[in-house]
C-alpha positions as CSV (number, residue, x, y, z in Angstrom):
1,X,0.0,0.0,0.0
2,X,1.3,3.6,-1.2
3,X,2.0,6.3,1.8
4,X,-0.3,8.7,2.1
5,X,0.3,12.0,0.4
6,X,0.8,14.0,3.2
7,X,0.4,12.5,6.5
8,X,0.7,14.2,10.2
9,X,1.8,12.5,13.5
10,X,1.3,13.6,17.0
11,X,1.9,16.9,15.9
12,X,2.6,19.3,18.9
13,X,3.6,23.2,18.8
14,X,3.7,24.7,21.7
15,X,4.6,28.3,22.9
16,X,6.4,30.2,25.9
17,X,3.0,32.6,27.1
18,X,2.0,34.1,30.4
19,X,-1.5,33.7,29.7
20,X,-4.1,33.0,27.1
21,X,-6.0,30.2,26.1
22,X,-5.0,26.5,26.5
23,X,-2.6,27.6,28.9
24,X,-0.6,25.1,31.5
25,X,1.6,27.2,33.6
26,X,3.8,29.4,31.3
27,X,3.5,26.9,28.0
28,X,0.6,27.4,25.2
29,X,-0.3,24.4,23.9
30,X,-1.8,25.8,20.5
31,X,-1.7,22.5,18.9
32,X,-1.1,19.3,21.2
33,X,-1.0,15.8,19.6
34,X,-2.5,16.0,16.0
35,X,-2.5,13.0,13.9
36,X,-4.5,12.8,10.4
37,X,-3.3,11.9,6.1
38,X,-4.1,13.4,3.2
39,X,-4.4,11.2,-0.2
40,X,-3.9,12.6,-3.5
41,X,-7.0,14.2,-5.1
42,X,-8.3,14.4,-1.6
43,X,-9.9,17.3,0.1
44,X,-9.9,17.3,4.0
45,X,-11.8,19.6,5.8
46,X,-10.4,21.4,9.3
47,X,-12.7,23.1,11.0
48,X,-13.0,24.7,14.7
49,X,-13.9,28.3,16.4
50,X,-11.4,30.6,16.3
51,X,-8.3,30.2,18.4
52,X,-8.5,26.2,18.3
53,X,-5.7,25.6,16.3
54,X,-6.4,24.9,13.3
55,X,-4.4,27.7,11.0
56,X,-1.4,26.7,13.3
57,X,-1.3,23.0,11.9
58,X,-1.0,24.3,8.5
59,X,1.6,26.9,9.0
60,X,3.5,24.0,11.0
61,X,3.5,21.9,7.7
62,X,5.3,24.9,6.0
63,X,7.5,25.8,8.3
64,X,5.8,28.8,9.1
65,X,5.3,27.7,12.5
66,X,8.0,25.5,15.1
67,X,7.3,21.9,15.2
68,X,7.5,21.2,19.4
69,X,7.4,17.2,18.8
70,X,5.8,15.1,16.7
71,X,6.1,14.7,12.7
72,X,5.1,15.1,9.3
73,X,5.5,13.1,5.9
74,X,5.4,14.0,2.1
75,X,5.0,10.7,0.4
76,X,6.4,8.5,3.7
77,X,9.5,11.2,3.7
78,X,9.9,12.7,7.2
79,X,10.2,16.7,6.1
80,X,8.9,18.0,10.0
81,X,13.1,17.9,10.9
82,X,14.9,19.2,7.4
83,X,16.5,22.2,7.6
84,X,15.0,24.9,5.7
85,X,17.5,25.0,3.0
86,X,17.0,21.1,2.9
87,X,12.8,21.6,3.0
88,X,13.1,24.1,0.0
89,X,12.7,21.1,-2.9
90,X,9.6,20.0,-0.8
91,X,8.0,23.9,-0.4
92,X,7.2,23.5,-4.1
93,X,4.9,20.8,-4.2
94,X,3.3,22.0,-1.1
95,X,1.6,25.9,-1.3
96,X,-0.7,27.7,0.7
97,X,-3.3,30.2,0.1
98,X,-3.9,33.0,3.0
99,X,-6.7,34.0,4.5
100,X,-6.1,38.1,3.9
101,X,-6.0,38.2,0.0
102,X,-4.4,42.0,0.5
103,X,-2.0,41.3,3.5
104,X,-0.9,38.4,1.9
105,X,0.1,40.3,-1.4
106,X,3.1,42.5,-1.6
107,X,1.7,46.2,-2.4
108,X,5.2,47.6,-3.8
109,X,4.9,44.2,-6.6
110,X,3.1,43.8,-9.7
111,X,1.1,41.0,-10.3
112,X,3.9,39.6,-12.5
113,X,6.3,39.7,-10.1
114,X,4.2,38.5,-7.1
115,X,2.9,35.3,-9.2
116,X,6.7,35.0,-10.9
117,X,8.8,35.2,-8.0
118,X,8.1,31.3,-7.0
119,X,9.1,30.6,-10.6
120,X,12.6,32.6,-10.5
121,X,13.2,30.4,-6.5
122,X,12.2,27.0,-8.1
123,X,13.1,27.4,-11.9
124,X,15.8,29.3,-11.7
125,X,16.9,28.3,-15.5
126,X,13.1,30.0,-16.3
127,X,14.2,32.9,-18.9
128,X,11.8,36.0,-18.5
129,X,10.2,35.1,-21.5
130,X,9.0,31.9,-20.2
131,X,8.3,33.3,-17.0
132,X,6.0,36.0,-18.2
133,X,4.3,33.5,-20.3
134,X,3.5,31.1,-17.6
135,X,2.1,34.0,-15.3
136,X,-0.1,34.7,-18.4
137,X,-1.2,31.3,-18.1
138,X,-1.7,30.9,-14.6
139,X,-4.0,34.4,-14.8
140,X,-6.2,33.0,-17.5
141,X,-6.4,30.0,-15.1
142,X,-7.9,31.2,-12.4
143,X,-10.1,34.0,-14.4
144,X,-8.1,36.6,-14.8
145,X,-7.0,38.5,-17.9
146,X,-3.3,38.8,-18.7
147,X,-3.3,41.9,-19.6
148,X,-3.5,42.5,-15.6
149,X,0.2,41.6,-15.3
150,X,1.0,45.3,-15.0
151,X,-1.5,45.9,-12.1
152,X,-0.4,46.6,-8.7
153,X,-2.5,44.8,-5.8
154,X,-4.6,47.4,-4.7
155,X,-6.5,47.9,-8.1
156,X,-8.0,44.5,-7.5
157,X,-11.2,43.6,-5.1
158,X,-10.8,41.2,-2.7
159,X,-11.9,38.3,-4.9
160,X,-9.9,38.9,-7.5
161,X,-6.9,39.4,-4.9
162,X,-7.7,36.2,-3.9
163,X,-7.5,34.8,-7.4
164,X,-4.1,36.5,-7.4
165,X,-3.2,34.3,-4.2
166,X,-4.3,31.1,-5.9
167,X,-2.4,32.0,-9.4
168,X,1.1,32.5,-7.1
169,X,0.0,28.8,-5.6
170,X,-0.2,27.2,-8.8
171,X,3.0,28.7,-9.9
172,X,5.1,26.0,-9.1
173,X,2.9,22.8,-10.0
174,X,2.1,22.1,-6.0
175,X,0.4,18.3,-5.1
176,X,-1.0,20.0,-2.5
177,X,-2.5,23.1,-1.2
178,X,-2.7,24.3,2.3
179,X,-6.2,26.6,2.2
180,X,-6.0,29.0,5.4
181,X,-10.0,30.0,5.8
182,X,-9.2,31.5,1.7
183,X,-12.7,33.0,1.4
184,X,-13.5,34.1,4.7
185,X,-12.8,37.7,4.1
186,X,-15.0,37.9,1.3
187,X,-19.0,38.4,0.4
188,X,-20.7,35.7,0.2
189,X,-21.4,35.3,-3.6
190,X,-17.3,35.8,-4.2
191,X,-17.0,33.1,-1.6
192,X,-19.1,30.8,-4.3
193,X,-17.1,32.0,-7.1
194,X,-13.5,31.1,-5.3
195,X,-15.0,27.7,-3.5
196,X,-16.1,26.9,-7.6
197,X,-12.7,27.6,-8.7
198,X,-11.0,25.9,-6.1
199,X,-12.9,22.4,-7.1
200,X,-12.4,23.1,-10.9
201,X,-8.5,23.1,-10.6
202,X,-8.8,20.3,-8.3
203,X,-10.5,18.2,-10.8
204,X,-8.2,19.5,-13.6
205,X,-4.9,19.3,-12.2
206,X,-5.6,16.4,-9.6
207,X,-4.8,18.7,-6.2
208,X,-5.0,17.5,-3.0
209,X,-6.2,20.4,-0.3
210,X,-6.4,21.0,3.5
211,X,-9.3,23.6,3.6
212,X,-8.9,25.2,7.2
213,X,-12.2,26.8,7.9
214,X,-14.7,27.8,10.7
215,X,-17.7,27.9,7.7
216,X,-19.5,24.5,8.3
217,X,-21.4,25.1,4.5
218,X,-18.1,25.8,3.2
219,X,-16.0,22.7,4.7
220,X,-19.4,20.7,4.0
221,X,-19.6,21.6,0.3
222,X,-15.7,20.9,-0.3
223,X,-14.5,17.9,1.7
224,X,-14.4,14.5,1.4
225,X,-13.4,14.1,5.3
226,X,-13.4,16.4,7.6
227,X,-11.4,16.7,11.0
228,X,-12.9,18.9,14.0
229,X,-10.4,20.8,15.9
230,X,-10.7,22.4,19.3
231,X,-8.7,23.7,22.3
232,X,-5.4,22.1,19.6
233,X,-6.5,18.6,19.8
234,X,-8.9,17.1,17.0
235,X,-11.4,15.7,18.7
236,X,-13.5,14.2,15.7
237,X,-12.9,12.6,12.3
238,X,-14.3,11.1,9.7
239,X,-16.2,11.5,5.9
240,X,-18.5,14.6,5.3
241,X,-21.4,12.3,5.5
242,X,-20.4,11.0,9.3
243,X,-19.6,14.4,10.3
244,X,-22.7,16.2,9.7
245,X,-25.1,13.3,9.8
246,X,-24.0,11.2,12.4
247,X,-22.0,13.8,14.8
248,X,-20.5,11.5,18.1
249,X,-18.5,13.6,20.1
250,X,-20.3,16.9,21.9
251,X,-18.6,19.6,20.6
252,X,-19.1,18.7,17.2
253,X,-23.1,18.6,17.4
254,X,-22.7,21.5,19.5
255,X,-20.7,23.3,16.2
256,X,-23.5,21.8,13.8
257,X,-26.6,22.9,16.3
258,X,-25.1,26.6,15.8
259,X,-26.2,26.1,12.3
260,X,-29.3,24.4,11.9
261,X,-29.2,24.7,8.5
262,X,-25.8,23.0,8.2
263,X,-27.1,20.1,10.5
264,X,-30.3,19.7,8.4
């Protein structure tokens, strides 16, 4: 049997606080033995309240957060202890899209720099030419005309910013994407248009995701399983349809009795 695409093990990351949630003495435990596999195609749904975690597991898978114990895998390869000079061949086939599609864009960059700059890291033989024309590509991917390429970030809205986010992700051909609560910051009908977009590039390129979200219609309408997260421990797992129909632990019927709709 093949390993898993991605899989997590006992992940803990825990920080020196004086106070705060999930606090033991002087030690937050912000995530505190996480264990859960991604397979390739596969969406999996993390959802929790705010402050439960969640966002912390995937920034720990990219390094943007310090791994306490535990470990993580990329196709049975331990990547939680590499170096980050060592992890850089692995960043590439694993992107994330942010939750703040401004704050996550550079404002001094054009959009050709911002999507390209993955491409002169991770193809450095890439001559402009080439590079320009795959950030044409990428834009005409996710919806966007190429003729933006000039554009700064500020003469976008928020969904298209966020289409900017997803073109930079693409960039470098990732298996999987990280999705950090990617259309929480925006109205609801842009939310449909990003959540549609999202699936169509899954089902064209073959992308595996981890949609990190507190939206119980959003994670719902993406996942095919779906992990509940709270106070950095997951507490429930299984497939959308065991999840929302057949909720066993507490907190997750309390989450789905919050939204009647949802649990309907």
């Amino acid at each position: 049997m093949s390993a898993p695409l991605l899989e997590v093990r006992g992940l803990k990351v825990h920080y020196r606080a004086r106070g705060g949630a999930f606090v033991r003495g002087d030690v937050v435990r912000a995530v505190d033995g996480v264990s859960f596999t991604i397979g390739e195609g596969e969406t999996v749904g993390l959802v929790g309240e705010s402050g439960s975690g969640k966002t912390t597991v995937g920034r720990a898978i990219v390094k943007l957060a310090p791994v306490t114990a535990g470990a993580i895998f990329w196709r049975g390869e331990e990547i939680s202890a590499l170096s980050e000079k060592a992890f850089r061949p692995h960043r590439r086939h694993i992107q994330m899209i942010f939750q703040d599609p401004y704050g996550s864009l550079n404002p001094r960059l054009p959009v050709e720099a911002i999507v390209g700059e993955a491409l002169e890291i991770h193809f450095p033989e890439m001559g402009r030419g080439a590079r320009r024309e795959r950030v044409a590509a990428l834009l005409r991917q996710v919806g966007l005309p190429p003729e933006h390429m000039a554009r700064y970030p500020h003469e976008f809205s928020g969904g298209q910013r966020q289409r900017l986010g997803i073109a930079r992700a693409l960039a470098v051909e990732p298996r999987l994407i990280l999705c950090d609560e990617p259309v929480s910051a925006l109205d609801v009908s842009v939310q449909a248009q990003i959540v549609n977009l999202l699936q169509d590039l899954q089902d064209q390129l073959g992308l595996a995701y981890l949609f990190i979200g507190h939206d119980l219609g959003v994670i719902e309408h993406v996942s095919h399983r779906v992990l509940v997260m709270c106070e950095g421990k997951i507490v429930e797992q299984g497939s959308r349809e065991e999840i929302y129909r057949h909720p066993r632990h507490a907190y997750t019927r309390r989450l789905l009795a919050a939204v009647p709709s949802v649990a309907a």
